[in-house]
C-alpha positions in Angstrom: -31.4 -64.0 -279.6 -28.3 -62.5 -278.1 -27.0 -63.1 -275.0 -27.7 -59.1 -273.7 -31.3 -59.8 -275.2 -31.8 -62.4 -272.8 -29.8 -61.0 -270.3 -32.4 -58.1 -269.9 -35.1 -60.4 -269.8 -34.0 -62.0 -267.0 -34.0 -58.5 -264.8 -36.5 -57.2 -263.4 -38.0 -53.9 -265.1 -39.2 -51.3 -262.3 -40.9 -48.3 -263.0 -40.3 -45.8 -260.1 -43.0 -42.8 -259.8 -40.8 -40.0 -258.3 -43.9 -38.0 -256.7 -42.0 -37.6 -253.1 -39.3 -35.5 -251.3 -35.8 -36.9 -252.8 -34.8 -38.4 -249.3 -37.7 -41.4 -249.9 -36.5 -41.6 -253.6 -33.3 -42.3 -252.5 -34.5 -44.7 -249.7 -36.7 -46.5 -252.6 -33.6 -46.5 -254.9 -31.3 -48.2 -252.4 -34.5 -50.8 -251.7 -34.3 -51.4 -255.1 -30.6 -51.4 -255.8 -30.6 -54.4 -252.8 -32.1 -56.7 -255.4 -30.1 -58.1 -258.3 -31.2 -57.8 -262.0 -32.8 -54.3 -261.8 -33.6 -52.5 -264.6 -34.9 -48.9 -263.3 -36.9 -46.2 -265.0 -37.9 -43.5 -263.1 -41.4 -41.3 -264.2 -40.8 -37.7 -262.5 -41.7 -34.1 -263.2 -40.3 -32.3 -265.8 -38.6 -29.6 -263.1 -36.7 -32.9 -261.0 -35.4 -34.2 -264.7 -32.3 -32.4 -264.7 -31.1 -33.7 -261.0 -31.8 -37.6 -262.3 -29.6 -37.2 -265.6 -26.6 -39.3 -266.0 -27.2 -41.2 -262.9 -25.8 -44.8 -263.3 -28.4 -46.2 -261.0 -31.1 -45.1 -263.4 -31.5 -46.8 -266.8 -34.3 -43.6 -268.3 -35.8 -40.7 -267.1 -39.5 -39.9 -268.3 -40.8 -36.4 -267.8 -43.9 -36.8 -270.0 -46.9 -34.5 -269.5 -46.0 -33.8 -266.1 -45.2 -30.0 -265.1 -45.7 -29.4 -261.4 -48.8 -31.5 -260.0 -50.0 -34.5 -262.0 -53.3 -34.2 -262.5 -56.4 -36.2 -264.3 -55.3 -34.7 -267.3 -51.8 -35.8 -267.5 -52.6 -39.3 -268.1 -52.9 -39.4 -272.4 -53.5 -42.3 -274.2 -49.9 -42.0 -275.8 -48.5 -42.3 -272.2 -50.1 -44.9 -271.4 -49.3 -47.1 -274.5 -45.8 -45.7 -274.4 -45.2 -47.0 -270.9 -47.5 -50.0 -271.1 -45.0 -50.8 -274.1 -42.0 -51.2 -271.9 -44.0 -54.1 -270.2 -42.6 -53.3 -266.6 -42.8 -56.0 -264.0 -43.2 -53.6 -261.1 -44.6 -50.3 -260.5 -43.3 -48.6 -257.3 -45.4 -45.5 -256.5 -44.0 -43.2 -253.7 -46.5 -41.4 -252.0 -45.8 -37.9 -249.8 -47.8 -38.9 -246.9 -49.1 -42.2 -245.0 -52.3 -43.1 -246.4 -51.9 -41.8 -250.3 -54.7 -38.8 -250.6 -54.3 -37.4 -253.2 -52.4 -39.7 -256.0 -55.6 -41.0 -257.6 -54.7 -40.4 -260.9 -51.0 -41.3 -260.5 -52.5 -44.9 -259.4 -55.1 -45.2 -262.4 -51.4 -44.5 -264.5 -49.9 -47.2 -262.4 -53.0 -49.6 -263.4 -53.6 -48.5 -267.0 -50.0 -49.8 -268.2 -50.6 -53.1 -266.7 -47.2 -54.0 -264.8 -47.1 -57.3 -262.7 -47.6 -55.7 -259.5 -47.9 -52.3 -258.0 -47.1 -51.2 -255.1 -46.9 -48.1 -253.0 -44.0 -46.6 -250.4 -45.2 -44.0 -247.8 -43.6 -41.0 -246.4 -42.7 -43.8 -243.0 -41.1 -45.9 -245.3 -43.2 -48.7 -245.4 -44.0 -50.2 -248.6 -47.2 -52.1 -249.6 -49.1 -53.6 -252.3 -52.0 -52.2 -254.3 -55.0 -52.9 -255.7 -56.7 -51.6 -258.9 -59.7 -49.7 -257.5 -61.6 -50.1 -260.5 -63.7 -47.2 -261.8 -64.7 -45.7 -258.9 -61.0 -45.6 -257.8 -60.4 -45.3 -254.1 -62.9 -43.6 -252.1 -61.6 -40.7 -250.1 -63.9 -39.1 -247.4 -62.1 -35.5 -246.1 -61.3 -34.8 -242.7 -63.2 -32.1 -243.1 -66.2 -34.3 -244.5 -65.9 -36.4 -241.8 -66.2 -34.3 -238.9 -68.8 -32.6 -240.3 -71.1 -36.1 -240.4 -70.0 -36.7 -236.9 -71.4 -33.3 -235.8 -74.9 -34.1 -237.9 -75.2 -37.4 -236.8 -74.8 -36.4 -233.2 -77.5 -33.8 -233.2 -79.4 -36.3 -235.1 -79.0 -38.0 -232.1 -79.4 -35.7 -229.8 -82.5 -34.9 -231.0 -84.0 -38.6 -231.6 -82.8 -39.6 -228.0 -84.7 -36.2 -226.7 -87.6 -36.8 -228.5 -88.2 -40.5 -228.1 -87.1 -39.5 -224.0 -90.0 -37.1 -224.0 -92.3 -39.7 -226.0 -91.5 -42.9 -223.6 -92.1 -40.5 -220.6 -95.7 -38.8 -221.8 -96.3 -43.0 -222.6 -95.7 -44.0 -219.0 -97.5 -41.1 -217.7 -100.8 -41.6 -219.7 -100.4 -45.7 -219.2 -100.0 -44.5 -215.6 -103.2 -42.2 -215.2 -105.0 -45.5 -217.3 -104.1 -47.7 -214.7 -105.6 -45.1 -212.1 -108.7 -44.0 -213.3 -110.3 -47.2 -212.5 -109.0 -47.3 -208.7 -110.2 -44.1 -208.3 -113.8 -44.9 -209.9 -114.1 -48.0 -207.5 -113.4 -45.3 -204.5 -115.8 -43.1 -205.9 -118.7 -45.9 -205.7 
């Protein structure tokens, strides 16, 4: 074994998923840069290739199968075992908003090459573990999904609350004339 053999060993291998504006991949660079030992690859789309050659900060730039927006499709077995090959120790995913809508299948990537940890920074800077969703992935409801619920679910209750109102006071009202009709027939005798 040769001393830059072990040497590499000892670093830590990142994978960096450029799938933000360039500002937070330079913010996630320098987060990474603050630690010693490492070793950074950087998985981007083919059109952001050309602005990440010859960086010094950067050990290798991979561009495969990704033109424009990564989609389901994208992720090929011989990406996977290509990437799960490098047996990276970290996998930092950078996400264009807070929450992550929408990066699904850049996740399932993360997951499939099995890299010590993943772990996600967000448009505010804040970075945070992840965990593998399985195969149901993580469940996204839209905005627009949820709203509409709400709007069902409060006729819904609208209606039941209207209905069972209308119910309990025809209840009283018979229970009412129940409790009468014998008072009155005592009158009458």
């Amino acid at each position: 074994m040769t001393s830059e053999t072990s040497e590499t060993d000892r670093n830590e291998k990142v994978l960096l998923i450029r799938s933000a504006p360039s500002w937070l991949f330079e913010k996630a660079i320098e987060n990474l840069r603050s630690g010693e030992g490492v070793v950074i690859d950087v998985y981007c789309p083919k059109s952001v290739t050309g602005q990440l050659a010859g960086r010094d900060d950067i050990n290798e730039v991979i561009d495969d199968n990704w033109d424009g927006f990564f989609k389901k499709s994208c992720v090929t077995k011989t990406l996977v075992e290509k990437l799960a090959a490098r047996k990276y120790d970290h996998v930092l995913l950078l996400y264009n908003d807070t929450f992550g809508e929408g990066y699904g299948p850049l996740r399932k990537l993360a997951f499939k090459i099995r890299p010590g940890k993943v772990s996600s920074m967000n448009i505010n800077q804040v970075i945070s573990g992840l965990k593998n969703e399985g195969i149901l992935g993580r469940f996204f409801l839209p905005r627009k999904w949820f709203y509409n619920i709400m709007v069902v679910m409060f006729a819904f209750e609208i209606l039941f609350v209207t209905i069972w109102e209308t119910i309990a006071y025809r209840m009283k009202k018979i229970l009412r004339v129940k409790q009468e009709l014998p008072q009155k027939h005592k009158r009458l005798q």
